[in-house]
C-alpha positions as CSV (number, residue, x, y, z in Angstrom):
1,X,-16.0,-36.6,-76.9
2,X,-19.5,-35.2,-78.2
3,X,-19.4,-31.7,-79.3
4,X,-21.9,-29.3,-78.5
5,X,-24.6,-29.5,-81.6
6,X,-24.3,-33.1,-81.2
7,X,-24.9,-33.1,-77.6
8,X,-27.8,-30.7,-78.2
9,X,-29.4,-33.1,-81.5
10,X,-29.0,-35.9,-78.8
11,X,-31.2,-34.4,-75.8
12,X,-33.4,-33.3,-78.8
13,X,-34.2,-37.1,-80.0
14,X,-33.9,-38.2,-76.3
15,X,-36.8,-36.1,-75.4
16,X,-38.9,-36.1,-78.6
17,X,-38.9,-39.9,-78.4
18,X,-39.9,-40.2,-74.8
19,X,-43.1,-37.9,-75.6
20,X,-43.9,-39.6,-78.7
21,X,-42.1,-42.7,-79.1
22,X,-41.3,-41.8,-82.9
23,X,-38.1,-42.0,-84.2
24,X,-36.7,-39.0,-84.9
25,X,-35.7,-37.4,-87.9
26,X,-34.3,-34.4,-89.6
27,X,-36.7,-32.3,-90.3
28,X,-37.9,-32.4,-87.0
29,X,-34.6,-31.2,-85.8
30,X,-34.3,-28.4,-88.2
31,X,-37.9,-26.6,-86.6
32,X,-36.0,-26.5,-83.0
33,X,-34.6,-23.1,-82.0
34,X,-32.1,-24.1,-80.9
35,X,-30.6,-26.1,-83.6
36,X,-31.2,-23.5,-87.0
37,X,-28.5,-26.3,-88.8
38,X,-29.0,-27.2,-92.1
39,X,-30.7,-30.7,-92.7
40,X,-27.5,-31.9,-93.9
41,X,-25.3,-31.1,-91.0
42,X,-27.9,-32.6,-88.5
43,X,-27.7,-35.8,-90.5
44,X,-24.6,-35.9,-91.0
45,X,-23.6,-35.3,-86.3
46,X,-26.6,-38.1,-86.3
47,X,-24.5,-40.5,-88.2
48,X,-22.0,-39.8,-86.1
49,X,-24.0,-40.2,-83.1
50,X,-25.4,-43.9,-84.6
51,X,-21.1,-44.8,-85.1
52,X,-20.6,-44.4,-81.9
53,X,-23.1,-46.2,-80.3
54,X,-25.7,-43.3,-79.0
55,X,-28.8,-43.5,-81.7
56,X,-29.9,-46.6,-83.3
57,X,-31.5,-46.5,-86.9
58,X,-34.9,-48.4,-87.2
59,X,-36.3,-50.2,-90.3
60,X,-39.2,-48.7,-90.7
61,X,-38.0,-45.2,-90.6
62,X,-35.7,-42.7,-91.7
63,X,-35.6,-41.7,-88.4
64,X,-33.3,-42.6,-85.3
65,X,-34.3,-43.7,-81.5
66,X,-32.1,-43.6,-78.6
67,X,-29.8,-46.3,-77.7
68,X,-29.2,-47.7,-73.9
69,X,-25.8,-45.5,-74.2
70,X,-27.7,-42.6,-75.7
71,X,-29.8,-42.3,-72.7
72,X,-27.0,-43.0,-70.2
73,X,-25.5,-40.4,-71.8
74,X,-28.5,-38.4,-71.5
75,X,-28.9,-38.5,-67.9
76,X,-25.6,-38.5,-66.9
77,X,-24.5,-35.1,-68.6
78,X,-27.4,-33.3,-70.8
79,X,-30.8,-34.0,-68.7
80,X,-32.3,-30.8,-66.8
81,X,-35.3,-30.6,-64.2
82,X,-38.4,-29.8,-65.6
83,X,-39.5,-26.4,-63.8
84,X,-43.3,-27.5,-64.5
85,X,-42.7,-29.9,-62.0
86,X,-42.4,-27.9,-59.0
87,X,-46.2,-27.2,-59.5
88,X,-46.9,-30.6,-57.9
89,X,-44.6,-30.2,-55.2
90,X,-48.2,-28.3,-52.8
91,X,-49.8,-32.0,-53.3
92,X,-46.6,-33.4,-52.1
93,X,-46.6,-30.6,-48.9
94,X,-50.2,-31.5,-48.1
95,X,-49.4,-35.1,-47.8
96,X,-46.7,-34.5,-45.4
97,X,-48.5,-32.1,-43.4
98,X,-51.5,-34.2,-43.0
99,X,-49.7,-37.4,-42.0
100,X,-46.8,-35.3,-40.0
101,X,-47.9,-38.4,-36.8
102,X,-48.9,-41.2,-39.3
103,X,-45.5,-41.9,-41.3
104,X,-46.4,-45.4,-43.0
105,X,-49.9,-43.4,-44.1
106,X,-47.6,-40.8,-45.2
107,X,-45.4,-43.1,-47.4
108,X,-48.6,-44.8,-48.8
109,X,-50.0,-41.8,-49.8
110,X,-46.7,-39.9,-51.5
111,X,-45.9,-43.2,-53.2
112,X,-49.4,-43.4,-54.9
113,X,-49.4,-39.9,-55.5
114,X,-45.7,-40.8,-57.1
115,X,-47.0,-43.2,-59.7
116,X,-50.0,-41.1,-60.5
117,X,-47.5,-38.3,-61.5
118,X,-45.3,-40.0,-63.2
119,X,-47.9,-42.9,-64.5
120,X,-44.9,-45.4,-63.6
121,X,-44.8,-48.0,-61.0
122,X,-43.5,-46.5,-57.7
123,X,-42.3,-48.5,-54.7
124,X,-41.1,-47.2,-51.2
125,X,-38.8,-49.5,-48.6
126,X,-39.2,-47.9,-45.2
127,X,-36.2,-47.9,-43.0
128,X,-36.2,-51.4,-40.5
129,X,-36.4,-50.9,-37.2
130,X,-33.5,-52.7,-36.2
131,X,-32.1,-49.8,-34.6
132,X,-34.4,-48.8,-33.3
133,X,-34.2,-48.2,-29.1
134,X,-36.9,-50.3,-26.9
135,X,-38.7,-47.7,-24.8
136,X,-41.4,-49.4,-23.2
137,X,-42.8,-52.9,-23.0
138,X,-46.6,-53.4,-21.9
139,X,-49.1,-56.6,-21.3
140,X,-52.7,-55.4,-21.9
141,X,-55.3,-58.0,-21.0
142,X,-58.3,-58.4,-23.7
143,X,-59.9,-61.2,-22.2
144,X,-59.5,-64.5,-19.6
145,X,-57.1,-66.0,-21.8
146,X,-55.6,-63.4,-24.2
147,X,-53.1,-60.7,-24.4
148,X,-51.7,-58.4,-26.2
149,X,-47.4,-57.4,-25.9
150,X,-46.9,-53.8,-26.9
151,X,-43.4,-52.7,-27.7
152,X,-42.4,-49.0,-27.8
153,X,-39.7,-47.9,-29.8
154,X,-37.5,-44.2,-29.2
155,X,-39.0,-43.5,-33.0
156,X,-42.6,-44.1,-31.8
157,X,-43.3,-47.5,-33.8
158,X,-45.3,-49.5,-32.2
159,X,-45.2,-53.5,-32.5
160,X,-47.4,-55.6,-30.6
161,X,-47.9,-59.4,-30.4
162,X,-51.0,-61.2,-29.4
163,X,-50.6,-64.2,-26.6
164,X,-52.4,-66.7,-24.9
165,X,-52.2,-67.8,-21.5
166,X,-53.3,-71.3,-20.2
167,X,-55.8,-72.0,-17.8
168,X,-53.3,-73.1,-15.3
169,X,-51.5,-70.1,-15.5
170,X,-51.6,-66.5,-13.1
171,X,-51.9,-63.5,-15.5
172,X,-50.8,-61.5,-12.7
173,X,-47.3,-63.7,-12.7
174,X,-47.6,-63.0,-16.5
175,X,-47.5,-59.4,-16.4
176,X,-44.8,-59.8,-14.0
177,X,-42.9,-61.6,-16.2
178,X,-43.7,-58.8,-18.7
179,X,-42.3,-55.7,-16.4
180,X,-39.2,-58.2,-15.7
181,X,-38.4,-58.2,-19.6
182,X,-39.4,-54.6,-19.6
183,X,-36.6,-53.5,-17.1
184,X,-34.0,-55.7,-18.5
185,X,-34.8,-54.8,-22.9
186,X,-35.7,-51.1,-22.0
187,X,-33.1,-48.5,-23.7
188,X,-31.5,-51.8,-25.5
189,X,-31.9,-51.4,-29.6
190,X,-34.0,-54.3,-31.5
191,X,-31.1,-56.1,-32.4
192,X,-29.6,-56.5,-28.9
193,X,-32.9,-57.3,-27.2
194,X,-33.1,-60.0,-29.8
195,X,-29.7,-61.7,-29.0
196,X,-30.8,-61.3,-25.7
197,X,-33.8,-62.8,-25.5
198,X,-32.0,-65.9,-27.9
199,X,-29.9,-66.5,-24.8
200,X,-29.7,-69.2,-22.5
201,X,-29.7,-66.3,-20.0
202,X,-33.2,-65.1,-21.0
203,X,-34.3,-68.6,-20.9
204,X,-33.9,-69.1,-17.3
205,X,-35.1,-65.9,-16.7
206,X,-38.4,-66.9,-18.0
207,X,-38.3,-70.3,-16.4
208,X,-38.1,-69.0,-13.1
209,X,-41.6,-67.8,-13.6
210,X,-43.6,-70.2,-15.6
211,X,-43.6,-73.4,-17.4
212,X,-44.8,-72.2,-20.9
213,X,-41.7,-69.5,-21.0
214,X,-41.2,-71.2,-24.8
215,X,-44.7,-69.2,-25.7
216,X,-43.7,-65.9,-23.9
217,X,-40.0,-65.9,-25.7
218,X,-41.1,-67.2,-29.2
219,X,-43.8,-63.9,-29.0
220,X,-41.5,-61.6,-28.3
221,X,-38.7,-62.8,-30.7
222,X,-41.4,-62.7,-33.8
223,X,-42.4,-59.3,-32.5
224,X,-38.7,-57.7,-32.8
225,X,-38.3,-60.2,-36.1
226,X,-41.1,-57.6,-37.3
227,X,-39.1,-54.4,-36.6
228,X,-36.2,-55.6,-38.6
229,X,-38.3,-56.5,-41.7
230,X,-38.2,-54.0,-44.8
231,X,-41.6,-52.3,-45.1
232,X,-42.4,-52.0,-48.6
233,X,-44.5,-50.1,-50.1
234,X,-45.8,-50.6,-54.0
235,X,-48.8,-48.0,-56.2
236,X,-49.3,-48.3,-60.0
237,X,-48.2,-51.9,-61.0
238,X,-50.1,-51.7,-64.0
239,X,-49.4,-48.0,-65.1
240,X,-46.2,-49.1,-66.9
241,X,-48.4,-52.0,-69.1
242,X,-50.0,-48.3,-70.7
243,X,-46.7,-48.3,-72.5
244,X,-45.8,-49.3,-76.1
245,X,-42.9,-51.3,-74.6
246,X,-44.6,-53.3,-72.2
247,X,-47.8,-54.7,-74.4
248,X,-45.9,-57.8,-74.9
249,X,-48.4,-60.5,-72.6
250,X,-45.5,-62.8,-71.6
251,X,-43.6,-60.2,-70.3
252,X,-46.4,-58.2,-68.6
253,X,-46.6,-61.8,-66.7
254,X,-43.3,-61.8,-65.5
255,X,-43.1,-58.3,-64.5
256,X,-46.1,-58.8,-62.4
257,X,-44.6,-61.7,-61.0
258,X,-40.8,-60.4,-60.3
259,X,-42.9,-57.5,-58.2
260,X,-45.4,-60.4,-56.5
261,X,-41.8,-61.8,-55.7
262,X,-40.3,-58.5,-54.8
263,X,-37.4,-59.8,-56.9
264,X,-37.6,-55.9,-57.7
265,X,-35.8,-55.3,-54.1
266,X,-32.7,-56.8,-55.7
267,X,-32.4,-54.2,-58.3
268,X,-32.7,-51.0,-56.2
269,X,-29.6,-49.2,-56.4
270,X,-27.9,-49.1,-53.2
271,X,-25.6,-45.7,-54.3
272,X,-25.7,-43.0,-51.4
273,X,-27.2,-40.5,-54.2
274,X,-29.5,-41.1,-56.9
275,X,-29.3,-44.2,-58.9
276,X,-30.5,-44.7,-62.3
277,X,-30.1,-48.3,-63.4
278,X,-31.0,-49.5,-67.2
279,X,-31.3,-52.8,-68.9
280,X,-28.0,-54.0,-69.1
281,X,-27.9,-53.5,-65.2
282,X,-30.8,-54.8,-64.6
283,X,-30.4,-59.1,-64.8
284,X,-34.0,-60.2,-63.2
285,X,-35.8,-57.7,-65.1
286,X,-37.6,-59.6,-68.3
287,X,-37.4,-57.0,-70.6
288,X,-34.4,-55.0,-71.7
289,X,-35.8,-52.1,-72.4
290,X,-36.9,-50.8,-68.2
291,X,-35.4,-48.8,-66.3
292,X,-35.5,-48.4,-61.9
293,X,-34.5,-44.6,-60.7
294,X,-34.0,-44.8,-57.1
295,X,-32.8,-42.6,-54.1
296,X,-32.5,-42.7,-50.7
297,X,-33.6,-40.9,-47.7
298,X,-31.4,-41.2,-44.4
299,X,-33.4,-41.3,-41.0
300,X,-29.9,-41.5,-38.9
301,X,-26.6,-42.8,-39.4
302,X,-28.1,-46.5,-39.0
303,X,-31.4,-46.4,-40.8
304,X,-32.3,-45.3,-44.7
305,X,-35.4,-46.4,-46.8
306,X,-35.5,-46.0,-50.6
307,X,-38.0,-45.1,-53.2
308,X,-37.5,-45.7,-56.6
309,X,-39.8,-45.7,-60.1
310,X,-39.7,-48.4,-62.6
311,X,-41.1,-48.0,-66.4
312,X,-40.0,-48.2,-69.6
313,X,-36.2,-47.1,-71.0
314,X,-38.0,-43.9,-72.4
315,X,-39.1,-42.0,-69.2
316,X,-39.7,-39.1,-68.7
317,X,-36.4,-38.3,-66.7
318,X,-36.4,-34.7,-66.7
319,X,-39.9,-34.8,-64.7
320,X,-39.2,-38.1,-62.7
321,X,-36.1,-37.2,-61.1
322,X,-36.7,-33.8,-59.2
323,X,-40.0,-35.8,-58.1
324,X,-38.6,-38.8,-56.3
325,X,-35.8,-36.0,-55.0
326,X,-37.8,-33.9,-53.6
327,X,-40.4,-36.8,-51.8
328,X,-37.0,-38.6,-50.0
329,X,-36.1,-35.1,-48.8
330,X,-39.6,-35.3,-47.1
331,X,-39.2,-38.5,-46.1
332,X,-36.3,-37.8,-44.7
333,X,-37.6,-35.0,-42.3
334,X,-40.9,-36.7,-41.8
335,X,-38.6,-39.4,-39.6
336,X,-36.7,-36.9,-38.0
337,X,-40.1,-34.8,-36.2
């Protein structure tokens, strides 16, 4: 159990070594308001702090850094938001507000706007669309021998799938066909329509109508395949490589590649809160020293996306956090309009 000045000298080096990434001594301590302590007595609670596994001593200082517990610690019990932040949140508004029909725009824009604030890789995962309730199914002619399937969900996403018909075939039976799978998918979510369309029931349907059914039911069965993908969204891979911690060239490489990969999906707290997940939690990241804050935003008790910001073990949590808080809770009521 930390006591109070050593709680306080431990948010103190937290936060001095995130601005400056120097280790933190003393002296520097002493010219704090907030902790008028003889030199002595701070060095003495930061010994005790470096026993028990907060604060790591380096060798080419006096001065200590903060261990992976030290800023668990930190975050879990000592950080607060800074207030400064809130003077971003009208760039965050005008986002919203311009893109209030355009969500993935909207997402695209707040993420970027994310890592430009933050100067930290971003990401977004939109909520899938499995869910999601088929509303209308249309066949729109662009030519003799093309097509295009439009499918309408209840949350006004929009997936179409381009088709050919053959020479030998009627486009009028073809949109016939079309209004048929229309009246028997409409009101059905993504995931039934799917199953329904995979059945031996569906097939025959199709048959009865023309010989290339194979076509008509692969098209649609990509097309729904689509809904249910993740979208994900990624701004500022390179910000991070701005940090002392990340000029290493082999590991740069494999961080661009684990996001190329999106092996980065696997580490992406899936808590119902806030999740802030370090080193040690983090296996397929190749350096120990990162750290992925994530949150989610619930569309409806079947769909949730995530965004999360990944940099260096010394972030600046006290500005990160109320940021990717309060751009879910926009999210959030950007899917619900």
């Amino acid at each position: 159990m930390l006591t109070s000045r050593q709680k306080l000298i431990l948010k103190a080096i937290v936060e001095a070594y995130v601005k400056d990434a120097l280790p933190v001594g003393s002296k520097y301590l002493t010219q704090l308001p907030y902790l008028k302590f003889s030199s002595a007595t701070l060095r003495y609670d930061m010994a005790i702090l470096e026993e028990l596994g907060f604060l790591e001593k380096t060798h080419t200082s006096s001065g200590r850094v903060p261990s992976e517990l030290g800023y668990r610690y930190y975050v879990e019990h000592l950080v607060t938001r800074d207030s400064h932040v809130t003077e971003s949140f009208p760039l965050i508004d005008e986002i919203f507000i311009q893109n209030k029909l355009a969500k993935e725009q909207a997402i695209k824009e707040a993420i970027s706007l994310l890592s430009d604030l933050t100067n930290y890789t971003a990401m977004a995962i939109g909520p899938n669309g499995s869910r999601n309730t088929i509303k209308r199914i249309d066949f729109v002619p662009v030519g003799e021998s093309d097509a295009v399937i439009l499918i309408v969900t209840d949350q006004g996403h929009v997936q179409h799938q381009n088709i050919s018909v053959p020479e030998s075939a009627d486009i009028a039976n073809v949109k016939e066909v079309i209004r048929s799978l229309d009246e028997l998918l409409r009101d059905r979510t993504i995931d039934e329509a799917k199953a329904i369309l995979e059945n031996t029931f569906a097939k025959q349907e199709i048959d009865n109508y023309m010989a290339y059914q194979s076509q008509i039911l692969n098209s649609f069965i990509r097309a729904f395949a689509k809904f249910a993908e993740d979208n994900f969204y990624l701004s500022g891979m390179t910000n991070v490589f701005e940090q002392p911690e990340f000029h290493n060239i082999k590991n740069i490489k494999s961080f661009v590649d684990m996001l190329d990969r999106r092996d980065i999906l696997k580490l992406i707290g899936d808590e119902e809160s806030l999740s802030i997940r370090f080193g040690s939690d983090l296996r397929l990241v190749p350096m120990d020293n990162c750290t992925v804050i994530s949150i989610p935003y619930r569309v409806s008790d079947h769909e949730h996306g995530t965004i999360a910001v990944v940099g260096p073990t010394r972030m600046e949590y006290n500005k990160v956090i109320p940021l990717v808080e309060y751009i879910a809770s926009n999210l959030a009521k950007l899917y619900k309009k």
